[in-house]
Structures are given as C-alpha cells and as structure tokens.
C-alpha positions in Angstrom: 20.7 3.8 16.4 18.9 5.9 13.3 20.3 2.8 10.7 18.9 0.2 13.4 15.4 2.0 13.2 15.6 2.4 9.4 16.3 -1.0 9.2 13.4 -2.1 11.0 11.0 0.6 9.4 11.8 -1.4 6.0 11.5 -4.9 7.6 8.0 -3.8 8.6 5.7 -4.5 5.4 7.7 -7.8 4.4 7.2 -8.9 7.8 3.9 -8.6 8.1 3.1 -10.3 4.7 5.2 -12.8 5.8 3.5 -13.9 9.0 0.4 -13.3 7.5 0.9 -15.8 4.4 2.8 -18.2 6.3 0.5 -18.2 9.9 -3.0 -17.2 8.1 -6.0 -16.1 10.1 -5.3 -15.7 14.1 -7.8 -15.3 16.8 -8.5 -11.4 17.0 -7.3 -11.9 20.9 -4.4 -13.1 20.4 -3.2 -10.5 17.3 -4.6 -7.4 19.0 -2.4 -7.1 21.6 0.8 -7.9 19.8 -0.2 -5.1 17.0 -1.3 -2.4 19.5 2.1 -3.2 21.2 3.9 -2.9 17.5 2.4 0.1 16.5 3.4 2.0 19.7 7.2 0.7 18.4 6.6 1.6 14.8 5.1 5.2 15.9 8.1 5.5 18.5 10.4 4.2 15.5 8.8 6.9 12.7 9.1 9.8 15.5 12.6 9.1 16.3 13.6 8.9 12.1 12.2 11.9 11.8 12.6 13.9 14.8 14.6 16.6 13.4 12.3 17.3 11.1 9.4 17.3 13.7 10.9 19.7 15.8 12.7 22.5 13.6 10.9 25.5 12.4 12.2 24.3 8.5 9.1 24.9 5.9 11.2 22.8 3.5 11.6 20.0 6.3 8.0 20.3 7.8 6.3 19.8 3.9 8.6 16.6 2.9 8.0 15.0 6.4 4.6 16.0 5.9 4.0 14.1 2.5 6.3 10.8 4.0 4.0 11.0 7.5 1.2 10.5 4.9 2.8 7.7 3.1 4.0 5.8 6.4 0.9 6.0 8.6 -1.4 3.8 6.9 1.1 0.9 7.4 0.7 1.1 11.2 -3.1 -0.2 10.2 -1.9 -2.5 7.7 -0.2 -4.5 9.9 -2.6 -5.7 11.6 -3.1 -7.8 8.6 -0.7 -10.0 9.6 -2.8 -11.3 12.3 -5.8 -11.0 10.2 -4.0 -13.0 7.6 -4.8 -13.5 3.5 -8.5 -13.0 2.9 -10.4 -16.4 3.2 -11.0 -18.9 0.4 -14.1 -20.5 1.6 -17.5 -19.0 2.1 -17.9 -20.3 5.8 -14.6 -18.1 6.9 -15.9 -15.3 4.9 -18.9 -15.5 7.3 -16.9 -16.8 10.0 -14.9 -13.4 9.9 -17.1 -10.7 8.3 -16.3 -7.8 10.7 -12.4 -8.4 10.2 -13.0 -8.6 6.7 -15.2 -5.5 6.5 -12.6 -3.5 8.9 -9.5 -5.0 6.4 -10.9 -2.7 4.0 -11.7 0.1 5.5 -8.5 0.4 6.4 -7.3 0.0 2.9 -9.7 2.3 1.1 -8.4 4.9 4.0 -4.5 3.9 3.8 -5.0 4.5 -0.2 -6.6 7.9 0.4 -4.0 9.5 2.4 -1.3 8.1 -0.2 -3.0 9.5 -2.9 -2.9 13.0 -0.8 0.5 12.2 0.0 1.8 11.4 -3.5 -0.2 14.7 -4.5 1.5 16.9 -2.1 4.6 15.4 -3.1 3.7 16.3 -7.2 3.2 19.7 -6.0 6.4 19.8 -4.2 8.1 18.6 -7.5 6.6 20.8 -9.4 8.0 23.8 -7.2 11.2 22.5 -7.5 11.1 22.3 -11.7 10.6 19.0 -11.9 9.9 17.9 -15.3 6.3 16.1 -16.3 7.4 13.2 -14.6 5.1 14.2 -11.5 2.2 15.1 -13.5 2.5 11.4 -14.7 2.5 9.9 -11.3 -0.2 12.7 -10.2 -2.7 11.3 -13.4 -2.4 7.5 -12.5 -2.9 7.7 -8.6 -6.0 10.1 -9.9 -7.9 7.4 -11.8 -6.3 5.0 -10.1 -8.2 6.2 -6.9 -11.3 6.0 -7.1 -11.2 2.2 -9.0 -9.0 1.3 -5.7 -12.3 2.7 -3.5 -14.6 0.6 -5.3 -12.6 -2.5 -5.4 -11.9 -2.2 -1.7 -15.6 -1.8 -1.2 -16.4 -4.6 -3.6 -14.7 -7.0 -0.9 -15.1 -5.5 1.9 -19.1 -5.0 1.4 -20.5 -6.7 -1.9 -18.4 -10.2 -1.3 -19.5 -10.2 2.8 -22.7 -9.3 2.3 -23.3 -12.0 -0.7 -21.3 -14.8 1.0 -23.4 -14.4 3.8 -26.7 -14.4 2.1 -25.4 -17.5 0.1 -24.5 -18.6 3.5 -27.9 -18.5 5.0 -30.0 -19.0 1.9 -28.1 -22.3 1.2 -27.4 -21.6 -2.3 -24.9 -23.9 -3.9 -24.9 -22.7 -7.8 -23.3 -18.9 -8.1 -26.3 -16.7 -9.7 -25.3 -15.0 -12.8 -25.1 -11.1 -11.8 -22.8 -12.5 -9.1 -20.6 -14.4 -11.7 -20.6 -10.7 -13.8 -19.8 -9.0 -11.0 -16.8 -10.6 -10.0 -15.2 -10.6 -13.9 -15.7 -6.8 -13.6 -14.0 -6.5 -10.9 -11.2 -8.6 -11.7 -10.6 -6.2 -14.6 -11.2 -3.3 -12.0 -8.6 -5.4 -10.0 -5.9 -5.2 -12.7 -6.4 -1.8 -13.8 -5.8 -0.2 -10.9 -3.1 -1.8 -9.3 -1.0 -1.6 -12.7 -2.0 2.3 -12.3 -0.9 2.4 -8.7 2.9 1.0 -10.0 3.0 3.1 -12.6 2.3 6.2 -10.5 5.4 4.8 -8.2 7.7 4.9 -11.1 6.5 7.6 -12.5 7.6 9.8 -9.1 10.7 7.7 -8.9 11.7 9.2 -12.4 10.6 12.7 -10.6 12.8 12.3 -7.2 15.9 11.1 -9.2 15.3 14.2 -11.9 15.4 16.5 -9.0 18.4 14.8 -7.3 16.6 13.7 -4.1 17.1 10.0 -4.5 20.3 8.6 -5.8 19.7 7.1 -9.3 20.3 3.6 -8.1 17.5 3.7 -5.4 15.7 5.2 -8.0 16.2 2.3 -10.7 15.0 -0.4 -8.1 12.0 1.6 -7.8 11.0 2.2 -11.2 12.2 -2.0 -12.0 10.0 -3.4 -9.0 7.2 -0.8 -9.5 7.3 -1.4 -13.7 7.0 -5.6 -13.1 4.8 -5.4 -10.4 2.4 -3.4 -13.5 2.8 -6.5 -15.4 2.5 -8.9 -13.4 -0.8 -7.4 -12.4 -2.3 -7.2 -16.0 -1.0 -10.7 -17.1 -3.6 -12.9 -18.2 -4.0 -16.7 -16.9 -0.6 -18.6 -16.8 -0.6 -22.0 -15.6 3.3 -21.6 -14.9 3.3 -21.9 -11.0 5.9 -19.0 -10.0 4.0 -16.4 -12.6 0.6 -17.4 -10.8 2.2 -16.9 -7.8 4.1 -13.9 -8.1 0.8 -12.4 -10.1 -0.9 -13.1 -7.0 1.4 -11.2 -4.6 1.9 -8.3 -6.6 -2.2 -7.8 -6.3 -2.6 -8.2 -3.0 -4.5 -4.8 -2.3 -1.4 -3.8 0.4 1.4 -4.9 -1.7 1.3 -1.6 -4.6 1.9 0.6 -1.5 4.7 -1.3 -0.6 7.5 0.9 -2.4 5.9 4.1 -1.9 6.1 3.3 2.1 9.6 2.9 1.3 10.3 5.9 -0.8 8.9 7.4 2.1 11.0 6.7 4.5 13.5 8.2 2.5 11.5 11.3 2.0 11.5 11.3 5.9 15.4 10.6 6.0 15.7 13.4 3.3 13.9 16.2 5.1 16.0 15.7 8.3 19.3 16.6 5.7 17.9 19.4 4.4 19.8 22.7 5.5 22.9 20.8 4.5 22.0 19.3 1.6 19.3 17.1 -0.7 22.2 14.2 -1.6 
C-alpha cells in the first residue's frame, strides 16, 4: 500500500501539468469539485506516507517531516491548476478570467514562500549534521531567488490583469512603451530566478547525498534535471521547436518546484526510517 501511495504522490505534479496543457482552461464549476475531492486524497495520501513520523515522539523524525510537510503542501493548491489550465494568450481571456488568474498567483507566491522556509529549515538541518557548504549554496540562491520569484508572481498576477484590463476597456490596440519595458524586465526577472530556483535544488541534492540521506543515484537525477532545467531557463531565443518548447516548460512558474516536491517525499519517506537507519 505505502509504494501504491508513493507512486501516486509522484504522479501528482506530472499529472496535473498534463491535463492542464493538454485540456486548457475549464469552467471553475466543473474543476472545483474534482480538486477539492483530490486534495482530500492527496492529504489522506501525505498523512498515510508519513504517519509514523506524525505520531512518534522522534525530534529527528518530527523536524525532517516538518521541512518535507513544507515542501509537499503547496502542491495540494497547485493543482488546481490543472483545471485552471496554462495562463491565457489573448487579452480577452486575461479579462475573461482575471480572478483565476489573480488567485493562480497567489497561490504561487505563497507555495514559494513556504519552500523557501522549507529548504531553509532543511539547510539548518544539514548544517547540524556537518554537511559541507553545499547547503549554504542552496540556502544563498532560494535567498535571492525569493524575493525576484515574489515580484514576478505579482507581476502576472497584478501588473498583466490590471493592464490587460485597462487595454481591454480603453480599446487600445498599440502596446505603450513603459508596458513594452516592463515586460523585457521581467522576462530577465523571469530567467534569473528560475535558474536560481534549480540551482538551489542541486545545490541541496549535492547536501543530502554528502550526508548519506539520498542514495547517489537519486541524487544525480536531481542535480542533471535541476542543472538543465537552469539552462534551459537562461537560453536565449532558439527557433529550434523542441528547445522553445522545453524552454517554455522548464519556466512555467510551478515547474522549478517540481523536484524539490519530490525530494520531499523522500524526506518524508526518510524520517519514518529514522531510528533504524538514514539509508
């Protein structure tokens, strides 16, 4: 039953950006219910994974379930992006859908803020355990990486709404100039803080191998996935079809999390293993 519920657990963030790039935008009716039934599985699934760690009186167990808890939660809210879909390409949906598109966000700048606590409760665990500077790395980049995440998420979810709609109303059809400067800016913003967000991940992958808490080939498909995704995200302009594409879906503002949710459930595996062992 505990590999069935693991196995589901990692399913969850591929799935979700599956249905939501292959079905698009949904009517909030119809996706609601389905995710509020989902996230009283996924909660039911994360309880059960790491119920041993719940219940026992273990310091050691309680602060690494603590940190993956951290990690995990946020994807219960992410899901519901599957119904929401990818965000619009036209001004009209952007108007069409502004409150989706305002919550989207939200729930991302809050998602990144209790993975950046996570991830920093899980540096200071490191450190405790002698960890070498790798955790210091991984500590630095979620740091800056932060606040740049924040302002992006806000730049979407507030600046782009608010301006789409004014267009919207005003019937503008030529882009005015700060608007044209703003998005560049953030497209660099964009870039910058992803590729910090994927080299955080690799950087605490290089920490959790170090200390022998994840085996080193776990570890290595970490720090490969997390290293090309930072590529990827600071590429310039190819017109080569599966680069564009795979540029796009390694920025997608969920997607960066998408390895430290599954380091976590490992973290949440480990800490049910600890009085017999960290292997």
């Amino acid at each position: 039953r505990q590999a069935l519920i693991r196995f589901y657990l990692t399913l969850v963030p591929f799935l979700a950006a599956a249905i939501a790039l292959g079905l698009g935008h949904s009517k909030p009716q119809h996706y609601l219910p389905i995710w509020l039934v989902h996230t009283v599985m996924m909660a039911s699934a994360v309880w059960h994974l790491g119920k041993n760690c719940f219940k026992n009186t273990n310091p050691e167990q309680k602060q690494i379930g603590t940190i993956a808890l951290l990690v995990i939660i946020p994807w219960i809210g992410f899901t519901s992006f599957a119904g929401m879909g990818p965000p619009p390409t036209s001004i009209p949906e952007w108007v069409a859908t502004a409150t989706e598109q305002r919550l989207r966000y939200a729930l991302l700048i809050a998602g990144g803020i209790l993975i950046t606590i996570g991830f920093t409760l899980l540096a200071n665990k490191l450190r405790q355990n002698g960890e070498r500077p790798y955790w210091l790395l991984g500590l630095l980049g979620t740091a800056i990486a932060l606040p740049l995440f924040i302002a992006n998420m806000a730049y979407w979810g507030s600046f782009l709404v608010e301006s789409f709609t004014n267009f919207s109303a005003a019937s503008i059809a030529k882009r005015p100039d700060w608007y044209l400067a703003m998005r560049a800016l953030f497209t660099w913003i964009s870039g910058i803080e992803v590729a910090l967000f994927y080299l955080s991940t690799a950087a605490f992958a290089l920490a959790l191998q170090s200390v022998g808490w994840f085996k080193p080939r776990a570890c290595l498909l970490y720090k490969l996935f997390s290293l090309v995704g930072a590529l990827l995200s600071i590429l310039p302009s190819i017109s080569f079809e599966p680069i564009e594409v795979a540029t796009y879906l390694v920025s997608i503002p969920a997607f960066p999390f998408i390895l430290p949710y599954l380091m976590a459930l490992n973290l949440l595996n480990l800490s049910n293993r600890i009085p017999d062992t960290y292997q």
